[in-house]
C-alpha positions in Angstrom: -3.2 1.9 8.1 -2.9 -1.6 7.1 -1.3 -0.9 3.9 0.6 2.0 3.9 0.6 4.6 1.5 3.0 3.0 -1.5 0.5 1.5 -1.5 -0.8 -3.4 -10.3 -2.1 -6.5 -11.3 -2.7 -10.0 -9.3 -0.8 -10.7 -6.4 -0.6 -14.5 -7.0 0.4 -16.1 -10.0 -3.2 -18.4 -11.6 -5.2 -17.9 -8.1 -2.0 -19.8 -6.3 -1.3 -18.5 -2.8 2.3 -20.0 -2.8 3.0 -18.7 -5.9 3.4 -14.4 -6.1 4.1 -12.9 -8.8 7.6 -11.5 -9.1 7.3 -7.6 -7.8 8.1 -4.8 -9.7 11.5 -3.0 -9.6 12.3 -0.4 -7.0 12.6 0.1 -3.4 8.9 1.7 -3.2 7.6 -1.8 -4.4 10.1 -4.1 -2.5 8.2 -2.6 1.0 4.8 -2.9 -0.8 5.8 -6.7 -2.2 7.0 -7.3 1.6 3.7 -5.8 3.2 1.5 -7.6 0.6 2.8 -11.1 1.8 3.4 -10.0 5.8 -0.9 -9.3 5.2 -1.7 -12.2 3.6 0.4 -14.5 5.9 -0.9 -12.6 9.2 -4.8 -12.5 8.1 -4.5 -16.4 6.6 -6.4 -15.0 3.4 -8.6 -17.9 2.3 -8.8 -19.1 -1.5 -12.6 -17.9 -1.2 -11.0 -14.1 0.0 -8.5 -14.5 -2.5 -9.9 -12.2 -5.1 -10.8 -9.5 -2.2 -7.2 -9.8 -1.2 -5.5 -9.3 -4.7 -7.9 -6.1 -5.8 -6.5 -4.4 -2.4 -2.9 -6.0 -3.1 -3.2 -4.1 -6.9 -4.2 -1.1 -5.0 -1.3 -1.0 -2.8 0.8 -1.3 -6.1 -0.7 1.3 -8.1 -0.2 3.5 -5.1 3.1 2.8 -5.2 3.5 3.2 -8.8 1.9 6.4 -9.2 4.1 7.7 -5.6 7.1 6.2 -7.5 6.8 8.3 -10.5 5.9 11.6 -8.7 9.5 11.3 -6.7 11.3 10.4 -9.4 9.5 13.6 -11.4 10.4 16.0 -8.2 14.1 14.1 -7.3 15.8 16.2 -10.0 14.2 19.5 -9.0 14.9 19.3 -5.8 18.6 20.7 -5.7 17.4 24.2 -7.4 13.6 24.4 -6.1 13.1 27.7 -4.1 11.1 27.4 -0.8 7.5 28.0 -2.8 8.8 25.0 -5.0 9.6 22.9 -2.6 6.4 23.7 -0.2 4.4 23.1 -3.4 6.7 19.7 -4.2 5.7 18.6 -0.5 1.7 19.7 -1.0 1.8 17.3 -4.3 3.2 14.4 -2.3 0.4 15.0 0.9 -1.9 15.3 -2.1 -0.8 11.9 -3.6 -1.2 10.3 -0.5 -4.3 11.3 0.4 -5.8 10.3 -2.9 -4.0 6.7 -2.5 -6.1 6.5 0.9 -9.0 7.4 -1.1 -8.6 4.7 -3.6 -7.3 2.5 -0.7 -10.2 2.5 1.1 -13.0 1.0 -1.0 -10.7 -2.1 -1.7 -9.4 -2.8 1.8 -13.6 -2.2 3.0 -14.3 -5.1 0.4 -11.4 -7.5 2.1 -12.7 -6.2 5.8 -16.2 -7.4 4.9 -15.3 -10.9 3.9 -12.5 -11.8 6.6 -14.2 -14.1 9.9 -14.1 -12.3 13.1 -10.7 -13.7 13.9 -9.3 -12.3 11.0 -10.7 -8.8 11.6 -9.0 -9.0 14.7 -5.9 -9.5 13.5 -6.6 -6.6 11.1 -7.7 -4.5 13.7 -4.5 -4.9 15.4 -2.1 -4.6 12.4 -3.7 -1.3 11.5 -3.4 0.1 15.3 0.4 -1.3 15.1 0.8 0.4 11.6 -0.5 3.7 13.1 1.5 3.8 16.6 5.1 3.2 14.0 3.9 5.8 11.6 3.6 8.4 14.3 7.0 7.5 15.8 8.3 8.0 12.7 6.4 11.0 11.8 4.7 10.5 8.9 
């Protein structure tokens, strides 16, 4: 998918394009930060899709908040957790992502409907790109 499953708040700094706002800490939101601005370069988000953009772009974040704090919850289990744990570990983390699709959704849908048919395009082609790496990679 476009955004990826990691994946809060305004993604530019008083409605600014050149200006983001500093990312959150952690590796999890240094890959969201990066996709955020790779997306809004590639689809040339206009100031009148700006708002579209951002609720997706706070999305993404929350996603990757809320992933964030479930691995960091699981990390220190891990070394102990029998094979039910860590089946049950893994079923909480599919879980997690398919809820952050589910939130993911409605917001990217909102951005979809404003962008010009170029722009769709290019979306269109980001997510197929997205899709063909995530199954080389398995995930």
């Amino acid at each position: 998918m476009l955004a990826g499953t990691l994946p809060c708040g305004a993604v530019l700094a008083q409605g600014n394009p050149a200006a983001p706002v500093p990312p959150p800490a952690g590796p999890a939101h240094a890959v969201v930060e990066q996709r955020i601005v790779e997306l809004r370069r590639k689809l040339k988000i206009t100031p009148s899709e700006t708002k579209a953009f951002d609720d997706f772009a706070a999305v993404m974040r929350d996603n990757a908040n809320r992933m964030e704090a479930l691995m960091k919850e699981q990390a220190p289990k891990l070394p102990k957790m029998s094979a039910v744990d860590q089946m049950q570990a893994y079923e909480a983390v599919t879980q997690e992502q398919a809820n952050d699709i589910q939130r993911l959704v409605p917001a990217f849908t909102r951005l979809y409907d404003e962008l010009s048919p170029e722009q769709k395009k290019i979306a269109d082609e980001q997510s197929r790109a997205y899709m063909r790496n995530a199954k080389r990679r398995g995930s």
